[in-house]
N, CA, C and O atoms as CSV, one atom per row, in Angstrom:
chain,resi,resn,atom,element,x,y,z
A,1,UNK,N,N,189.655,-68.415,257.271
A,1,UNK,CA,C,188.673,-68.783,256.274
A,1,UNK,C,C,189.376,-69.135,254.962
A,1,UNK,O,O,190.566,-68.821,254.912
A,2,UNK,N,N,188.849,-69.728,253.902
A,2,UNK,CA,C,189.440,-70.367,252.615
A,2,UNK,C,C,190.133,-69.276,251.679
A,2,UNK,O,O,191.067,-69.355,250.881
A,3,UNK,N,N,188.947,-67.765,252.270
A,3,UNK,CA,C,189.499,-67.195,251.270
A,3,UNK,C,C,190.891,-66.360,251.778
A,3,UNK,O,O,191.535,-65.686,250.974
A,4,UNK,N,N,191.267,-66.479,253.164
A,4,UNK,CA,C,192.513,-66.168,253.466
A,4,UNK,C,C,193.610,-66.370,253.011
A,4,UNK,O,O,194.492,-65.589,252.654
A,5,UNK,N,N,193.506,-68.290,253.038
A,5,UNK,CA,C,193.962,-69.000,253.012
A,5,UNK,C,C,194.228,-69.319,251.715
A,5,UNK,O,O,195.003,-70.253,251.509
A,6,UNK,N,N,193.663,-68.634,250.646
A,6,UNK,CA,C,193.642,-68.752,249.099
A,6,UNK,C,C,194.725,-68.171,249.156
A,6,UNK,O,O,195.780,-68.757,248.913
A,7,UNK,N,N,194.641,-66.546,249.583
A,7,UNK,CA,C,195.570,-65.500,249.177
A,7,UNK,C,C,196.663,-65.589,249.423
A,7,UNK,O,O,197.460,-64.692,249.147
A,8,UNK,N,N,196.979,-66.636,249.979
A,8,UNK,CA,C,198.823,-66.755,250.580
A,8,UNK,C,C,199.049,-68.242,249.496
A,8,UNK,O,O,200.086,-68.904,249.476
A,9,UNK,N,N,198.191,-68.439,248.914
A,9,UNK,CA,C,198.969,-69.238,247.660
A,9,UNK,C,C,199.781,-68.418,246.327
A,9,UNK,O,O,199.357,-68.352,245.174
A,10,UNK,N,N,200.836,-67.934,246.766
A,10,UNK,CA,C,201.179,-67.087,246.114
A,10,UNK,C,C,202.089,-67.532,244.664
A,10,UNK,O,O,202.468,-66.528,244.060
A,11,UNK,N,N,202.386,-68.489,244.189
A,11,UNK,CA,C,203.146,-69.211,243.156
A,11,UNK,C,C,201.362,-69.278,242.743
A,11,UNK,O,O,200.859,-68.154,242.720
A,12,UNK,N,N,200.846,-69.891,242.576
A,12,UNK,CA,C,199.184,-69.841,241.978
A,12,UNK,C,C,199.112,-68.798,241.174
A,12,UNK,O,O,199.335,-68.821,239.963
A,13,UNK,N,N,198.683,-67.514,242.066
A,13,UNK,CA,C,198.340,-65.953,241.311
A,13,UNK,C,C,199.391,-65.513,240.553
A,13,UNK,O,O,199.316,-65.044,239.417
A,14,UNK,N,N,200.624,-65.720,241.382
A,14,UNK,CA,C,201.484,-65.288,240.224
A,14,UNK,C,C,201.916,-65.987,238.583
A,14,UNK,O,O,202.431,-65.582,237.541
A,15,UNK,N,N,201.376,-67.191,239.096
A,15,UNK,CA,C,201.394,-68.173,237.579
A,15,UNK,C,C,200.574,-67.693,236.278
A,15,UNK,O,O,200.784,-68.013,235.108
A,16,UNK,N,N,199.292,-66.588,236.947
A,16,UNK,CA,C,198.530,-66.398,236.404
A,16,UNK,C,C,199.166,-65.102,235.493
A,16,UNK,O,O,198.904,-64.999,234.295
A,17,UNK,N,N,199.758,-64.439,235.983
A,17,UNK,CA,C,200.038,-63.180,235.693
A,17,UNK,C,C,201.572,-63.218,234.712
A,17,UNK,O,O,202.075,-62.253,234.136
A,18,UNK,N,N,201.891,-64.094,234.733
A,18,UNK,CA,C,202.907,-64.745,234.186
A,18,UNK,C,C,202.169,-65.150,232.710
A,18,UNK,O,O,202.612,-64.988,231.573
A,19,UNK,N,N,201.394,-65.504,232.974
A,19,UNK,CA,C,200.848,-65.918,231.599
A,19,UNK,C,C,200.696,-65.571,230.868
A,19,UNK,O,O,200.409,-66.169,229.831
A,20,UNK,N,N,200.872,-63.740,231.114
A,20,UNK,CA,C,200.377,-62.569,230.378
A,20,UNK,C,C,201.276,-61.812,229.954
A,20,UNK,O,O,201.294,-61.372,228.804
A,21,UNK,N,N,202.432,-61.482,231.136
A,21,UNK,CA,C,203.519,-60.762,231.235
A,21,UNK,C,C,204.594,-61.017,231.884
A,21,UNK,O,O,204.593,-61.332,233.074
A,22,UNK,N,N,205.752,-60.896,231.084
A,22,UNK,CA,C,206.895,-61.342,231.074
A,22,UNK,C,C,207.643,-61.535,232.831
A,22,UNK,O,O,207.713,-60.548,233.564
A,23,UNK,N,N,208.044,-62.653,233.203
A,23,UNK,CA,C,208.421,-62.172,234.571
A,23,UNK,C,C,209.421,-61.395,235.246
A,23,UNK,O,O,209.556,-61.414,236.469
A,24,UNK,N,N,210.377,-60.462,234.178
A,24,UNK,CA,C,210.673,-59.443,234.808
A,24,UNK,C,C,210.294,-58.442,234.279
A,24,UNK,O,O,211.025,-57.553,233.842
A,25,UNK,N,N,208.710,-58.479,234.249
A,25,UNK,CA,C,208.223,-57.016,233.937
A,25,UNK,C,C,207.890,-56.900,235.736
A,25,UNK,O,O,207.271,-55.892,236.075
A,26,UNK,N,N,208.194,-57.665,236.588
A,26,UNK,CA,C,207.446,-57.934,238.053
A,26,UNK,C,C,208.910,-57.092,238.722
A,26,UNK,O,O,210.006,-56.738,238.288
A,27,UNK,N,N,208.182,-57.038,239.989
A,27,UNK,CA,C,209.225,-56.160,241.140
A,27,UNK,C,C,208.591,-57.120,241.997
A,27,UNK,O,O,207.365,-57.222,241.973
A,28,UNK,N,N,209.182,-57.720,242.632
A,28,UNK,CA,C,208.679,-59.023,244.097
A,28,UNK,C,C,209.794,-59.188,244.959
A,28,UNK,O,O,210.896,-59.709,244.785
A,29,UNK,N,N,209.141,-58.502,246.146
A,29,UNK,CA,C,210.410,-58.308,247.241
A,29,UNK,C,C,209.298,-59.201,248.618
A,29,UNK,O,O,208.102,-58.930,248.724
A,30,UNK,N,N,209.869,-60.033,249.351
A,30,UNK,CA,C,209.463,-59.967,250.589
A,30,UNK,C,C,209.287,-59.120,251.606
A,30,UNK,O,O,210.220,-58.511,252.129
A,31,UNK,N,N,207.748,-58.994,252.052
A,31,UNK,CA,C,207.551,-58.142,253.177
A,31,UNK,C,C,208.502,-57.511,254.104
A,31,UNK,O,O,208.564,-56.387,254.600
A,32,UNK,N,N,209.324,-58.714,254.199
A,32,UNK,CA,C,209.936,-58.462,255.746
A,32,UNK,C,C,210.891,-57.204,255.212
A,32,UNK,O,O,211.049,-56.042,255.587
A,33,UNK,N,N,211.565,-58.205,253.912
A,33,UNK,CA,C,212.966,-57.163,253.686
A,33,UNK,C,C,212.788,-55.836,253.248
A,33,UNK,O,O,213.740,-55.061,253.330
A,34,UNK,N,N,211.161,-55.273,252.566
A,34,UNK,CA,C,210.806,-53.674,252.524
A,34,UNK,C,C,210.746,-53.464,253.593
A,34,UNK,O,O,211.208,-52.371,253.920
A,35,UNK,N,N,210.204,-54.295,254.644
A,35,UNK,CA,C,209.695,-53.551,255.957
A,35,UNK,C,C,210.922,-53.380,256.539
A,35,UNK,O,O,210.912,-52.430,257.321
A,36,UNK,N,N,212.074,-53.994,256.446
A,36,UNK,CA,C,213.218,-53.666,257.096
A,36,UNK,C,C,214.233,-52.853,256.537
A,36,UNK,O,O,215.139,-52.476,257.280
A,37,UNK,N,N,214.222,-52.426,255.001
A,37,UNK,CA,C,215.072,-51.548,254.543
A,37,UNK,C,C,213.837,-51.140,253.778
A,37,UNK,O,O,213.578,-51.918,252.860
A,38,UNK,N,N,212.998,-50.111,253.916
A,38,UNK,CA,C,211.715,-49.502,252.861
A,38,UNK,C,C,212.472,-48.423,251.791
A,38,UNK,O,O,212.304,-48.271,250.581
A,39,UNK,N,N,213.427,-47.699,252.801
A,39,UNK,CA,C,213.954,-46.369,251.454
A,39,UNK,C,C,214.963,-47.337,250.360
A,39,UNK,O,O,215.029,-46.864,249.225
A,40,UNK,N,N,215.543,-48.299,250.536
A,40,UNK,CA,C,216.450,-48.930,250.103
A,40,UNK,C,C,215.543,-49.964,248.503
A,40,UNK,O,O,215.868,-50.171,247.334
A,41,UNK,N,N,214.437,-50.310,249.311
A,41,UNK,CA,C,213.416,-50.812,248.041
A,41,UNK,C,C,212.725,-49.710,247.122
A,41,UNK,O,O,212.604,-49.727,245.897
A,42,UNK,N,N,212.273,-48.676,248.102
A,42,UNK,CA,C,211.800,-47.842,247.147
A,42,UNK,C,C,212.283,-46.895,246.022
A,42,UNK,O,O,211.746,-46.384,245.039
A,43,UNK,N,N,213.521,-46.871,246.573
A,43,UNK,CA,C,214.699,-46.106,245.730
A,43,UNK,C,C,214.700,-47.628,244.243
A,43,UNK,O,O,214.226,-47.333,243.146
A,44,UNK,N,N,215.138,-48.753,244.424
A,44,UNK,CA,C,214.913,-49.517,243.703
A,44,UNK,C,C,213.716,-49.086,242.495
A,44,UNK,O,O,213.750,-48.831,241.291
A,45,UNK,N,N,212.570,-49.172,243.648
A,45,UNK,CA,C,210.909,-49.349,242.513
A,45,UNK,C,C,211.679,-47.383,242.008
A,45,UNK,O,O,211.393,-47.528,240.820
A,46,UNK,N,N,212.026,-46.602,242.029
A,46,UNK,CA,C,211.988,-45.408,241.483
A,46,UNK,C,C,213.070,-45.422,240.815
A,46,UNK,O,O,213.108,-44.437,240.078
A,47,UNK,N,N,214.105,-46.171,240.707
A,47,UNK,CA,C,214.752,-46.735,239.235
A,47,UNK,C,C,214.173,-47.150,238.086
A,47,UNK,O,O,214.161,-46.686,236.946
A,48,UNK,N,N,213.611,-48.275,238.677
A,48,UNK,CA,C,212.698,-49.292,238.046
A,48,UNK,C,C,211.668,-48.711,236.778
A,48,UNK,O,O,211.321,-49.107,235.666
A,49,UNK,N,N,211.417,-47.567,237.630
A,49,UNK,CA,C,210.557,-46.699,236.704
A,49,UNK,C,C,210.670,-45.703,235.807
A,49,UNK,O,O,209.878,-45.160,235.036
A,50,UNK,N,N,212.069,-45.540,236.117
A,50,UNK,CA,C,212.885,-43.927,235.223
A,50,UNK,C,C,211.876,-43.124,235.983
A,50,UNK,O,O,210.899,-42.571,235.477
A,51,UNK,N,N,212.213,-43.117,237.260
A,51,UNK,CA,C,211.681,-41.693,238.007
A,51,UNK,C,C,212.552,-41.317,238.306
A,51,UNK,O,O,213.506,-42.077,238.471
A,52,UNK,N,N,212.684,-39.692,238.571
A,52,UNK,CA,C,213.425,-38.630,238.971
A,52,UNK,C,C,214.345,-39.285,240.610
A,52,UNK,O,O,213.705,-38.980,241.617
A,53,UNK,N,N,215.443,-39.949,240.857
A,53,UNK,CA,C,216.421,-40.357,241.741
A,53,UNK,C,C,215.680,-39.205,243.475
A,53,UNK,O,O,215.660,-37.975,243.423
A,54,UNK,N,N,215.314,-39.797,244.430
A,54,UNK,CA,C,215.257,-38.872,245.199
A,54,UNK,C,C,216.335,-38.721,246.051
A,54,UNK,O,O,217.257,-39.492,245.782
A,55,UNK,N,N,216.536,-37.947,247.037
A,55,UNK,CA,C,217.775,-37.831,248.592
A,55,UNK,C,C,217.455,-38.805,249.279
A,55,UNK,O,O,216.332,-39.307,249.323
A,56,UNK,N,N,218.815,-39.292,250.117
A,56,UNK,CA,C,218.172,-39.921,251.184
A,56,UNK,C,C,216.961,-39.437,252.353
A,56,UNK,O,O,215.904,-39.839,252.840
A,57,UNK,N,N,217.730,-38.513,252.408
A,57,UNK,CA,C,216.710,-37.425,253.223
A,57,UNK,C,C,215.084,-38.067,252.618
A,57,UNK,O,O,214.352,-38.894,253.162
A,58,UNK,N,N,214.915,-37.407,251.450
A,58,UNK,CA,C,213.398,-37.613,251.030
A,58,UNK,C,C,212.834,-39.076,251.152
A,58,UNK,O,O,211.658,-39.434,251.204
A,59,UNK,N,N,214.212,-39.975,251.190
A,59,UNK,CA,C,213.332,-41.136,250.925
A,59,UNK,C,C,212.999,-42.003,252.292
A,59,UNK,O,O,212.119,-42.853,252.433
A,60,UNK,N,N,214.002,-41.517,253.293
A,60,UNK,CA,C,213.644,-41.607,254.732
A,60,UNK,C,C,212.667,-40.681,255.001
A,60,UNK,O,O,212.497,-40.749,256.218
A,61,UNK,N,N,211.922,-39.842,254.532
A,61,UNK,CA,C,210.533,-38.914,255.200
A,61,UNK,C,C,209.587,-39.587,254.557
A,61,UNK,O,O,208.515,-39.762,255.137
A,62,UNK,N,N,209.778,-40.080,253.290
A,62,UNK,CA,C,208.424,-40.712,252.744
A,62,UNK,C,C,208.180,-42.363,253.337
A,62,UNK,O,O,207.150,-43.033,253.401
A,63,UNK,N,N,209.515,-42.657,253.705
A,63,UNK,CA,C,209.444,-44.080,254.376
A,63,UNK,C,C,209.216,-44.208,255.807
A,63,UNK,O,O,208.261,-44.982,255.874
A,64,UNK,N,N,209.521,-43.917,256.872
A,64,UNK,CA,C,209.944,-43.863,258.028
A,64,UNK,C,C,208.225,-43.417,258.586
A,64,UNK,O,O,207.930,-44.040,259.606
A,65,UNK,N,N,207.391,-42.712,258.211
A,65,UNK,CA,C,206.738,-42.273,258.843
A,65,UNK,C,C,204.981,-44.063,258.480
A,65,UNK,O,O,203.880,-44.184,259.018
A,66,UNK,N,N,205.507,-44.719,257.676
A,66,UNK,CA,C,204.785,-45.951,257.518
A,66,UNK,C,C,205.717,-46.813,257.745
A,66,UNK,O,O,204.946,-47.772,257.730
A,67,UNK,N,N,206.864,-47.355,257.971
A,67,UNK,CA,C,207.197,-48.423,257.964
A,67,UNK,C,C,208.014,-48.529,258.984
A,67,UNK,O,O,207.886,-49.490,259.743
A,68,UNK,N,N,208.733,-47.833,259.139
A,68,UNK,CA,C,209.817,-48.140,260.357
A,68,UNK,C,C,208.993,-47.844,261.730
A,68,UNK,O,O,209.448,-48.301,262.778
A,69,UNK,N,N,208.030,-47.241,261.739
A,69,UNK,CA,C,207.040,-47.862,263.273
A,69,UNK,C,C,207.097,-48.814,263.928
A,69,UNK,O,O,207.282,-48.842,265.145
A,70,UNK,N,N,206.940,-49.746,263.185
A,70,UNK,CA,C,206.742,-51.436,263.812
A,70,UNK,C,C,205.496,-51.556,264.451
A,70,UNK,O,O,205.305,-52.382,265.343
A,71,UNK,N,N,204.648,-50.786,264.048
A,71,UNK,CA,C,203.965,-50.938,265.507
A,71,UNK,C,C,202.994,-52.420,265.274
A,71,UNK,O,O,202.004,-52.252,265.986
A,72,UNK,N,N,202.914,-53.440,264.747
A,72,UNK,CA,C,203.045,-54.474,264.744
A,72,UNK,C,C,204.072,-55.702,264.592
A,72,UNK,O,O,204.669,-55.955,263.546
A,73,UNK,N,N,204.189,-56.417,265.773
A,73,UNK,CA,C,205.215,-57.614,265.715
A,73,UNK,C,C,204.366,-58.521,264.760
A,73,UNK,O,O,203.141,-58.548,264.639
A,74,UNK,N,N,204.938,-58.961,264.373
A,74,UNK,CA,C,204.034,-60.760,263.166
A,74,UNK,C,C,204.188,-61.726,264.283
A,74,UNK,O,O,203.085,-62.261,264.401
A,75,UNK,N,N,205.101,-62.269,265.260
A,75,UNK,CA,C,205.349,-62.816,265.728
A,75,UNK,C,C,205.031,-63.041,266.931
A,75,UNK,O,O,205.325,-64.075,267.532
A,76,UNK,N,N,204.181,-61.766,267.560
A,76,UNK,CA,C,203.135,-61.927,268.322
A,76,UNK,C,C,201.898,-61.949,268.725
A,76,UNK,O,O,201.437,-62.111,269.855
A,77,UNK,N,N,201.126,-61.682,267.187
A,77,UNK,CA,C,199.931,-61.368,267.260
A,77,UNK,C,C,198.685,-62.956,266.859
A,77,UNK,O,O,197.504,-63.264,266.702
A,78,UNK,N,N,199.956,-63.437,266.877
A,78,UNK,CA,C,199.056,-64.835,266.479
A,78,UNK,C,C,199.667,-66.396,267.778
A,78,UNK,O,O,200.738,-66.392,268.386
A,79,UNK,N,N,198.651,-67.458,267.845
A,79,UNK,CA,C,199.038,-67.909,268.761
A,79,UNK,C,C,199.812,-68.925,267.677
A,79,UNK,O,O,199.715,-69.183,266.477
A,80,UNK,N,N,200.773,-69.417,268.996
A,80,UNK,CA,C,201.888,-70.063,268.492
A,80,UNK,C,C,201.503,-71.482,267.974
A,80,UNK,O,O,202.445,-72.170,267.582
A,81,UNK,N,N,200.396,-71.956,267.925
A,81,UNK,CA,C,199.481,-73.310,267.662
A,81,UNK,C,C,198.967,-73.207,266.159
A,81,UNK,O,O,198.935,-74.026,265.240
A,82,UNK,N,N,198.640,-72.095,266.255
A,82,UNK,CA,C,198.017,-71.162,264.870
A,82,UNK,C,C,199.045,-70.906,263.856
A,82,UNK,O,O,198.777,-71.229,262.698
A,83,UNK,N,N,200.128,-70.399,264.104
A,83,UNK,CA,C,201.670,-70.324,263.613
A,83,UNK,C,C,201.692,-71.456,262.846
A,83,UNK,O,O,201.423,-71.484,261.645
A,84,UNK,N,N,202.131,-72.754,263.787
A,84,UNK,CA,C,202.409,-74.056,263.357
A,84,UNK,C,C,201.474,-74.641,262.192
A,84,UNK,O,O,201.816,-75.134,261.116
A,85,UNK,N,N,200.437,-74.480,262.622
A,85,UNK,CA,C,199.530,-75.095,261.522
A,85,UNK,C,C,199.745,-74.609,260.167
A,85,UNK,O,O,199.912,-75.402,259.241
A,86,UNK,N,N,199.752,-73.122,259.971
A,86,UNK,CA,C,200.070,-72.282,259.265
A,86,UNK,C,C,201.402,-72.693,258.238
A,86,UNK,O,O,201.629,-73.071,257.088
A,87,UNK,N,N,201.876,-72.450,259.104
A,87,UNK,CA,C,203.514,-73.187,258.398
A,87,UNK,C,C,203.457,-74.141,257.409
A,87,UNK,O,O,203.976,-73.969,256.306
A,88,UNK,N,N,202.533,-75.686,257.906
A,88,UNK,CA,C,202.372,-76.673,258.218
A,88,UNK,C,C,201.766,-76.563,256.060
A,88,UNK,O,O,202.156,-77.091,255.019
A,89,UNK,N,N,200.770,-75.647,256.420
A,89,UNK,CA,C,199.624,-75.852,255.808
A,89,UNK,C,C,200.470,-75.184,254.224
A,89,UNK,O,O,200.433,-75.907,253.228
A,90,UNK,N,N,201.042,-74.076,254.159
A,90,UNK,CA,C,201.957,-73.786,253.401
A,90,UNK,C,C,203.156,-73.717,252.938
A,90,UNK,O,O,203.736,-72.927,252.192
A,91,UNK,N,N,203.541,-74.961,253.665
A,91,UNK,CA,C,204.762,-75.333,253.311
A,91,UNK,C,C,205.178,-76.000,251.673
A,91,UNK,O,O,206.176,-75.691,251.022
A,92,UNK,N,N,204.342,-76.758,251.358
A,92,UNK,CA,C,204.292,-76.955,249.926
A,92,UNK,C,C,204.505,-76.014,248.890
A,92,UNK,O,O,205.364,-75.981,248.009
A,93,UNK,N,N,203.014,-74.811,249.311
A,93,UNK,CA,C,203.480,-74.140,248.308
A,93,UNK,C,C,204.268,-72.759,248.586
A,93,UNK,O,O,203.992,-71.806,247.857
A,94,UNK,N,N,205.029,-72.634,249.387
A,94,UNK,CA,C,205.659,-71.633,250.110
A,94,UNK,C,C,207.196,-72.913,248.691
A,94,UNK,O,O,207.877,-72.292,247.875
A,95,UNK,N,N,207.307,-74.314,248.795
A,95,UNK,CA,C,208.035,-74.641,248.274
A,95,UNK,C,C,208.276,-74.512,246.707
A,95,UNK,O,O,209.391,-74.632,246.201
A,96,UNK,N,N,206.569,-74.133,245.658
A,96,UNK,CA,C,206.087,-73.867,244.511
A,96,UNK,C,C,207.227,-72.438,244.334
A,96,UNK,O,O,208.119,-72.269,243.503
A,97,UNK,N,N,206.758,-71.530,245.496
A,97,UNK,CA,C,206.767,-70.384,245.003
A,97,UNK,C,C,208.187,-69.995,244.845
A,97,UNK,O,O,208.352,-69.171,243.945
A,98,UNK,N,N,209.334,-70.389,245.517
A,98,UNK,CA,C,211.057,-70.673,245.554
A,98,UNK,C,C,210.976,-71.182,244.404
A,98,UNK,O,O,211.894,-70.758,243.703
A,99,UNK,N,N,210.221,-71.991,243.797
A,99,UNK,CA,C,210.953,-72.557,242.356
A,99,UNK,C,C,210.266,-71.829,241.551
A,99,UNK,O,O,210.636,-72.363,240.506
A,100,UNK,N,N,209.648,-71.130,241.266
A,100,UNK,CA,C,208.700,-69.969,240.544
A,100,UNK,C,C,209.600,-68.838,240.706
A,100,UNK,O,O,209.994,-68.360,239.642
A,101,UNK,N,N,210.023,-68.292,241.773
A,101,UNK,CA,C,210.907,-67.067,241.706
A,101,UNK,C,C,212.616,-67.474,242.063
A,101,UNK,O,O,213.470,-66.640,241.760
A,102,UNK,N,N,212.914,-68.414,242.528
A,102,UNK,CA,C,213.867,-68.947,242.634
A,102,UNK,C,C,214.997,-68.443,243.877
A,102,UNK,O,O,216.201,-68.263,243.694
A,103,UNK,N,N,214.305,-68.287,245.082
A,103,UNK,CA,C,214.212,-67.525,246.267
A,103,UNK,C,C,213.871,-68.473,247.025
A,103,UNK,O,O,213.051,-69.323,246.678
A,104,UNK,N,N,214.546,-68.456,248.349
A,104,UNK,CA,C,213.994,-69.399,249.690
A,104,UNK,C,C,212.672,-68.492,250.017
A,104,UNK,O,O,212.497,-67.297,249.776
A,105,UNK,N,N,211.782,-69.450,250.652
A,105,UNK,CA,C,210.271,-68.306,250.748
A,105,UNK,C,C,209.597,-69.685,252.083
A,105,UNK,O,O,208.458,-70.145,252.162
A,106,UNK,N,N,210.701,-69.971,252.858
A,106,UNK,CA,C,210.726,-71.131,254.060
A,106,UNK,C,C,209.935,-70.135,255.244
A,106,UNK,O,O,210.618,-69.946,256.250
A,107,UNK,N,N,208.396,-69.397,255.226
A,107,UNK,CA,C,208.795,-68.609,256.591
A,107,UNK,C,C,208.402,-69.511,257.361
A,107,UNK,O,O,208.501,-69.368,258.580
């Protein structure tokens, strides 16, 4: 639906928010790479903040039990026709948003 399809215009919303506040008052990591190192980002966002440094230990118990599951693939839950279009359809501004944050953002 449109309004799905709004929400993955992501150089858009963030233009907006930009308008207001400085862009490294922002923390913007790709999905994949929290979902694939989560204690490694979150330790980051708890810099970020002048929070109290946690253990690895702690930050693998607070991570591991949401993220390292997997228990969804991205790559299989949609048909591969659907994919393409997808791609297809945000490729432009998947190209906005690399020059907005200055990051490949090709998925």
């Amino acid at each position: 639906d449109a309004n799905q399809i709004n929400e993955g215009l992501y150089a858009m919303h963030l233009n907006r928010w930009f308008k207001y506040f400085p862009r490294e008052n922002f923390l913007i990591w790709k999905s994949e790479s929290f979902r694939d190192s989560p204690s490694h980002y979150l330790s980051l966002l708890i810099t970020r903040l002048g929070l109290e440094k946690l253990s690895e230990d702690e930050l693998h118990e607070i991570t591991s039990v949401y993220y390292n599951e997997n228990k969804y693939n991205s790559t299989t839950l949609m048909r591969e026709e659907d994919r393409e279009y997808l791609v297809e359809l945000y490729k432009p501004f998947n190209q906005q948003l690399a020059a907005v944050l200055g990051e490949d953002y090709s998925w």
